[in-house]
N, C-alpha and C positions, 0 to 999 in steps of 0.2 A: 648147673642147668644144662641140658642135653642141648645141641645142636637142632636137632627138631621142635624140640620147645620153643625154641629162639626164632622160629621160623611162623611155628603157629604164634606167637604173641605178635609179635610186627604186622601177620596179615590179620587179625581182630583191628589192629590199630588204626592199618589205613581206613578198614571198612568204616569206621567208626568218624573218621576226620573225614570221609566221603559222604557219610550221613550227614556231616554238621554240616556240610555245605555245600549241598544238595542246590543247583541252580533253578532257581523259580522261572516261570514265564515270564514274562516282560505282562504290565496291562495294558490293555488296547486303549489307544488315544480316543477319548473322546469328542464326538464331535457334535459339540455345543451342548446345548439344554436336552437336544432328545437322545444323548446317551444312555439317559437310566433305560429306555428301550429298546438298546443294541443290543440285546441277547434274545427278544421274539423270533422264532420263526420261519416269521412271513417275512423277515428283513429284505431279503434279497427281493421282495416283489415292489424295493421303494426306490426309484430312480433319486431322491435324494430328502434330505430333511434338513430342516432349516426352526429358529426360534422365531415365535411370534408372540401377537401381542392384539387380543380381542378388544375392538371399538365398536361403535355403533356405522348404519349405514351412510348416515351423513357426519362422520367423523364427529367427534367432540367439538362442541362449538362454546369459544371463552368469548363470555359475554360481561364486557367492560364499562364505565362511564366515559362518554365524549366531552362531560363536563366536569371541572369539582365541583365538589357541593359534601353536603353530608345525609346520608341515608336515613330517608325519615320513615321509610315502611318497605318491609317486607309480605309481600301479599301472595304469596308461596313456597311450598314447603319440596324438601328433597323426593322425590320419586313422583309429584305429581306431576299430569299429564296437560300439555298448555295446548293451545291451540295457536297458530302465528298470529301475531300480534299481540296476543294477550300481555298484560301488562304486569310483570313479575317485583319489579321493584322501582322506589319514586325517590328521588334525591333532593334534594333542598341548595338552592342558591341564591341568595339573595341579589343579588345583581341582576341575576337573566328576571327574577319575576317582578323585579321593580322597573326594569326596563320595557317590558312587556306590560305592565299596567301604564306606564309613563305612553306609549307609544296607541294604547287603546284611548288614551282618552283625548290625544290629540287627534284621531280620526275623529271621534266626536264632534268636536271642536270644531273644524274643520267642514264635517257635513252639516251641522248647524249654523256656520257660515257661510256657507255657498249661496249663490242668486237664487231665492224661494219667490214667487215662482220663476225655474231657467229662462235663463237667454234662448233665445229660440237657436243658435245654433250646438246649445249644450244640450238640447233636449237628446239627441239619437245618442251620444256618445253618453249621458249620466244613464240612457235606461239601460245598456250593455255593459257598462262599468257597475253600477250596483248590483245587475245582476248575478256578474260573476264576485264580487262580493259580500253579497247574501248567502252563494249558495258556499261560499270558502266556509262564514261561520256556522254554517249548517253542518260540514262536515264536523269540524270542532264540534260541536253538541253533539252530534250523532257517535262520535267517540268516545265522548263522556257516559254515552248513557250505557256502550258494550260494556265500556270497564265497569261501572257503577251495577251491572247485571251479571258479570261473572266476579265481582267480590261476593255480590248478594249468593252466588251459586255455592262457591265455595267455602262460605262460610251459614250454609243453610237455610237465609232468609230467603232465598230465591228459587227460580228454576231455570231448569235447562232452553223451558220452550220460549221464556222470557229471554234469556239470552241469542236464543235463534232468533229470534222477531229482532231483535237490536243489531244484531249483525247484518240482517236483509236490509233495515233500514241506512246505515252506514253504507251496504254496498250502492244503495240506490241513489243517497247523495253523493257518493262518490262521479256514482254516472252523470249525474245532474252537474255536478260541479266543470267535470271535462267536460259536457255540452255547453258551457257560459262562454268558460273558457275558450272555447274554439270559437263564438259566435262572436268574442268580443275581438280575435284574432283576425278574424275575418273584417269584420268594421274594419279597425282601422289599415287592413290592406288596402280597402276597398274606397274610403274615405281619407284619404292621407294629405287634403286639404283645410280639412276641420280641425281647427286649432282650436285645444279648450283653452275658456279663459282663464286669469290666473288664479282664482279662485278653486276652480274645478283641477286644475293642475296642483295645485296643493295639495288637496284634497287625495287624489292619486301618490304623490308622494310618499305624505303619510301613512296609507296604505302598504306600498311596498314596504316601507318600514315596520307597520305591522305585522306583515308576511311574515319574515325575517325573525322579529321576536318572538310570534308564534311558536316556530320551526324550532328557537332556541327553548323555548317552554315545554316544547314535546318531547324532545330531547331531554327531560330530567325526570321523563317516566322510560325506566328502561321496560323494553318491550322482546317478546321471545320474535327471531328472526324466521324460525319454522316451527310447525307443529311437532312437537317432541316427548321427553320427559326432562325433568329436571333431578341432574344426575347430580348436582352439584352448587350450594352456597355457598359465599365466600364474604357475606355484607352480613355485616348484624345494624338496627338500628341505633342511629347514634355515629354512629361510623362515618370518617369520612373518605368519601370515592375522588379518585384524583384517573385520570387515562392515562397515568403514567406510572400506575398498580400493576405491581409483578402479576398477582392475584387478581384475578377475574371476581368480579360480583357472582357472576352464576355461570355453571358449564351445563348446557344442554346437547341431545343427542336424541338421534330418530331411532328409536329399539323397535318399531315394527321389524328390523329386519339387522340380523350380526353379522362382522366381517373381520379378517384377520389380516394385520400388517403385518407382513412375511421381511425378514434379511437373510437373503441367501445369500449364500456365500459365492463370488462369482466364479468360479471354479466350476459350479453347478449351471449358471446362467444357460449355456447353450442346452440344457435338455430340457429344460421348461417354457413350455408353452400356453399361451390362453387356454381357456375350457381344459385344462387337465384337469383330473382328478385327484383330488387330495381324501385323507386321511387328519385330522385335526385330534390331537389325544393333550388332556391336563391332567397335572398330577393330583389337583383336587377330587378329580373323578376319577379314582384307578380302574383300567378296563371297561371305560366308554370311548364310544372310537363316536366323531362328528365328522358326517361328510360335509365335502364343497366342493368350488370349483375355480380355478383362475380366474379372475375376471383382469387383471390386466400385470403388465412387469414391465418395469421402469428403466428406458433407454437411457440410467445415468447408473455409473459403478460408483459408493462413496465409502465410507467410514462407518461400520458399526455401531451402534451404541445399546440396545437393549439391554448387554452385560454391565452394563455404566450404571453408575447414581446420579450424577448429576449429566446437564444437557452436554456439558463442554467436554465431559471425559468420555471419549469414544474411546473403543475396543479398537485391538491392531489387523482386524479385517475389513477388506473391504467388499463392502455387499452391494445389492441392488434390491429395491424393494418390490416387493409381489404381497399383490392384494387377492384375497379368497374371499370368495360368498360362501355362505355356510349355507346349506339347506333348511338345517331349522335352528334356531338358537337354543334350546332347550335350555340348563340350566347355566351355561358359563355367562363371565357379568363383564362388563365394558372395563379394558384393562387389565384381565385374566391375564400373565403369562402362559402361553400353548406353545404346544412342538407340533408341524403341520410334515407330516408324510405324505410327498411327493411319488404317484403310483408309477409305475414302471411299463413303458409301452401301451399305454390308454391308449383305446383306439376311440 
């Protein structure tokens, strides 16, 4: 083999061990969840982008028992819409309603022992005492009758405007009740010589007692805190409710109006400000862009978690949270994963 041969064969060879190993680019580090839309465009029009996470405007609300007991009804279903107070689930304890029936029938007792007809110095003090209450269990029945007209509602025996009538009337004993009260408050500032006899102080006694067992009886109809939907069951009947359940009975939330909890990464912190303008993009909806707006960013830097499964394993950055109003909520649902773009020089 010629000399020139041996020249052209080596330089095929390098070429060829130049080909095999051909240096690649490096990939650009991502950063975070809104990577997959680091190669748009308009990138450079985004002062920064951070991972979020769609709730409702009054945050998710985990709604627990204050008592055990065991859940003897469910009287709403997932996505219906309550109004505050409505009464969503009723727990069973035998102890509070036995205590609570023990404690009604010693007021009884008690009122049908008292001096019929009064001591002339119990007469002002029994009519301001019974007043306020009468008008206590007036509330109680006027409660019964709202619940007792929005089960009728929701399950068709009823109506709406029967429901409205029962709530005017509950508000008006409400009002009725704080005017007793204040009047009987007034008495005895005013009269603080009048000593009821023992009889009539019994009588009083018992009552607060009543109070009390009441308060614990009402307590085992769990009741929605705000007017919302119901995003979320966690009782079946049968079941029993303890207040020291991982698991909430029912999660609700105000969806008139959606918002996104932002972790920015603090590196970002200084160019974000209230009222900016965001960009809100999910990967459920490819190529729908959700506007909003800052509504506030949080004077603490902490520990990531979004990227976590469970609460205690946070991620190794540390963020700061920012809250977005969204304009309109369209289709995204409480709990979405979102990547929120952060616009660049909004003025």
């Amino acid at each position: 083999m010629t000399k020139q041969k041996l020249i052209l064969l080596a330089a095929f060879g390098l070429a060829g061990l130049a080909g095999a190993f051909t240096i690649l680019p490096l990939p650009t580090k991502a950063q975070g969840p809104a990577a997959s839309h680091a190669a748009r465009p308009e990138e450079k029009d985004w002062q920064a982008v951070a991972p979020g996470r769609v709730e409702p405007r009054s945050e998710q609300i985990r709604i627990g028992s204050p008592n055990p007991g065991r859940v003897s009804q469910i009287l709403v279903k997932v996505n219906d819409t309550v109004f505050a107070g409505e009464a969503l689930i009723r727990v069973d304890n035998d102890e509070i309603q036995t205590r609570f029936a023990k404690t009604e029938a010693e007021v009884d007792l008690r009122k049908r022992g008292r001096a019929n007809p009064p001591l002339p110095n119990d007469v002002p003090r029994r009519k301001v005492e019974d007043a306020a209450a009468d008008a206590e269990r007036a509330v109680v029945e006027a409660q019964s009758v709202v619940d007792r007209a929005a089960t009728a509602r929701r399950t068709g025996t009823g109506s709406g405007d029967a429901l409205t009538a029962a709530g005017a009337a509950l508000s008006n004993t409400r009002a009725q009740l704080l005017q007793r009260q204040d009047e009987l408050a007034r008495f005895e500032a005013s009269t603080p010589s009048i000593v009821p006899t023992e009889l009539e102080g019994q009588l009083t006694e018992a009552r607060i007692d009543l109070r009390g067992s009441q308060a614990a009886l009402d307590s085992l109809t769990i009741r929605a805190p705000i007017a919302g939907t119901v995003l979320q069951l966690g009782a079946r009947a049968g079941e029993l409710a303890s207040p020291a359940a991982s698991q909430p009975l029912a999660v609700l939330g105000d969806l008139s109006a959606l918002r996104v909890r932002v972790e920015l990464d603090e590196r970002d912190i200084g160019s974000i400000r209230t009222g900016q303008s965001v960009v809100v993009r999910s990967a459920a909806f490819p190529g729908r862009d959700f506007d909003g707006k800052v509504s506030s960013v949080a004077q603490i830097i902490g520990p990531g978690s979004f990227g976590a499964r469970g609460q205690s394993n946070f991620t190794d950055i540390d963020v700061a949270e920012v809250v977005v109003e969204l304009s309109a909520a369209g289709p995204l649902i409480v709990g979405m994963k979102v990547d929120v773009y952060f616009r660049r020089n909004d003025s």
